[in-house]
N, C-alpha and C positions, 0 to 999 in steps of 0.2 A: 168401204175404203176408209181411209185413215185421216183425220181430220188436218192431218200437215199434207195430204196428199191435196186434198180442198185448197186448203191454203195457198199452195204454192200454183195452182192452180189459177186461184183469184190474181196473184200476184200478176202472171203472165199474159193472162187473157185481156186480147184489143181486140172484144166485140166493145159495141155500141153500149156508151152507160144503160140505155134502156137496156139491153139485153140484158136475159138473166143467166146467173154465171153456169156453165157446162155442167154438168153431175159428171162425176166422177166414176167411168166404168171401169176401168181396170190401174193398178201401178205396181212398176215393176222397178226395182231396182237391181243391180248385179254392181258386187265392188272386184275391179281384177287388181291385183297387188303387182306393184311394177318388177320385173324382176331383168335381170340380164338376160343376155340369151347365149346360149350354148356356145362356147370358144368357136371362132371363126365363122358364126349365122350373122346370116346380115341383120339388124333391128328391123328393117324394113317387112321381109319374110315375116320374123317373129310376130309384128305387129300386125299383118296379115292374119296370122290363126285366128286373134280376137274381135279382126272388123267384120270378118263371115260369120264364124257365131254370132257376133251380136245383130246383123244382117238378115240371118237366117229367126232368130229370134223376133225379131221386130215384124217379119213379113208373118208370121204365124201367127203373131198378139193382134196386126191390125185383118188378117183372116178373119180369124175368130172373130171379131166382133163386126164381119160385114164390111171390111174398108180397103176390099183388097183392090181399088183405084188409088189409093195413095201409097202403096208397096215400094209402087217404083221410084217414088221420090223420096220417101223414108228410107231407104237403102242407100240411096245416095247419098242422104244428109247424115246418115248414122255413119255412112264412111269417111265423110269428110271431118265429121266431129271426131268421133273417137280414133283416128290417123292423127290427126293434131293434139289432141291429148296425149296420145303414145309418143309421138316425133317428140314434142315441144315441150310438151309439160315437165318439170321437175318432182310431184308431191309423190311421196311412196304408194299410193294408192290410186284409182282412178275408178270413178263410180258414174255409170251408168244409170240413165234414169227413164221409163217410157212409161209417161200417162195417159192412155186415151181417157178423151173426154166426149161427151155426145156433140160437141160443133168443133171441138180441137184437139188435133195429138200433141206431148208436148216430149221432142226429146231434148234428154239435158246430158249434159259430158262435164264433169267436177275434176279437174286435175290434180289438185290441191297445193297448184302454185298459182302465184301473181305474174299478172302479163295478159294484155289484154290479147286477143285474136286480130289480126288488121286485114281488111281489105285491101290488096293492093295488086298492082301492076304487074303480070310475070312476063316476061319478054320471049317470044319465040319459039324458042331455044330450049327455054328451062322445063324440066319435067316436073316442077312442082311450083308450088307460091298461087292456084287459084283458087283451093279449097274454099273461103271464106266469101270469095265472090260468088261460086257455084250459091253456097250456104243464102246468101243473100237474094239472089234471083228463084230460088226455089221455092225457101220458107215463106209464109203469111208474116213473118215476122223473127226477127231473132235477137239477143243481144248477150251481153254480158251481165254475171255478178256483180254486184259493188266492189268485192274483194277481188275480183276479177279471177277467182279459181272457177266458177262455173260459166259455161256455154254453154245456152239452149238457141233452142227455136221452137217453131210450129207449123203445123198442118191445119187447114181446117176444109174441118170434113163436106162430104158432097153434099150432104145433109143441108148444113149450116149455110154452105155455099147458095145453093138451090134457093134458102130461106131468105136470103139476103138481096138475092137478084143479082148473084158476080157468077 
C-alpha cells in the first residue's frame, strides 16, 4: 500500500493511543467526474447508476478480505455519502476513497466543494435531509475535512471489535 494510504490512515483512526495503527490491506480510489444528465433525467436516477456501483464495489472489496459482516452498513454509508456528494456538492469531480484496514474501513467521499454535511432534523413528511444522521448512528466515527470538501467515516472490524471487548 501507498504510504499516503498509511497516512491517511493514521489521520483517522480513534483506536486507543496504545493501540497500534491498522496495516493497511487494501485502497481503492475511483474519481467519477460530475457531468449533467441527459435532457429531461431526473439527477436523482443519474446519481443512482453511481451509488450501486460504488455499493456493489465496496460489498466485494470488504468480501474479499473476510468482512462480509460489515457489507451491510458500508452499503448504507457508501449511500449516504456519495448521494450527498452528487445532490450537494459543487466540485467538477468527486472521488471516492475505500481503505480497509486490519481493525478499520475507512470510506471517504471528496466533493471538491466547501460546505460542511449537517446533522439535522427532517420532519415527517420529507423524503430526505437524514443521511448524515444515519452516517452518524452507523459509523465508529466520522467527520469532515478541514477544507470541508472531504467526508469520511469508519467501520471497525469484528476483529478489532472482538479485541477490544465492544
Amino acid at each position: 500500500m501507498t504510504t499516503r494510504s498509511t497516512e491517511r490512515l493514521a489521520e483517522l483512526y480513534a483506536g486507543s493511543a496504545t493501540d497500534p495503527l491498522p496495516t493497511v490491506l487494501d485502497d481503492l480510489s475511483l474519481t467519477i467526474e460530475r457531468t449533467s444528465p441527459p435532457e429531461g433525467a431526473d439527477v436523482a436516477a443519474s446519481a443512482g447508476v453511481w451509488v450501486g456501483r460504488l455499493r456493489r464495489i465496496g460489498a466485494a472489496k470488504l468480501n474479499q478480505w473476510g468482512l462480509s459482516a460489515l457489507v451491510d452498513n458500508a452499503q448504507l454509508l457508501i449511500s449516504e455519502l456519495v448521494t450527498n456528494a452528487l445532490m450537494h456538492g459543487t466540485g467538477q469531480h468527486i472521488v471516492f476513497r475505500f481503505i480497509v484496514g486490519t481493525d478499520v474501513v475507512v470510506l471517504e467521499v471528496d466533493d471538491g466543494s466547501p460546505g460542511r454535511p449537517e446533522i439535522r432534523e427532517a420532519g415527517p413528511d420529507e423524503e430526505s435531509g437524514r443521511g448524515m444522521l444515519l452516517v452518524a448512528a452507523i459509523a465508529a466515527s466520522w467527520g469532515v475535512s478541514e477544507d470541508e470538501a472531504r467526508t469520511w467515516c469508519t467501520l471497525t472490524t469484528p476483529t478489532a471489535a472482538r479485541r477490544r471487548g465492544r
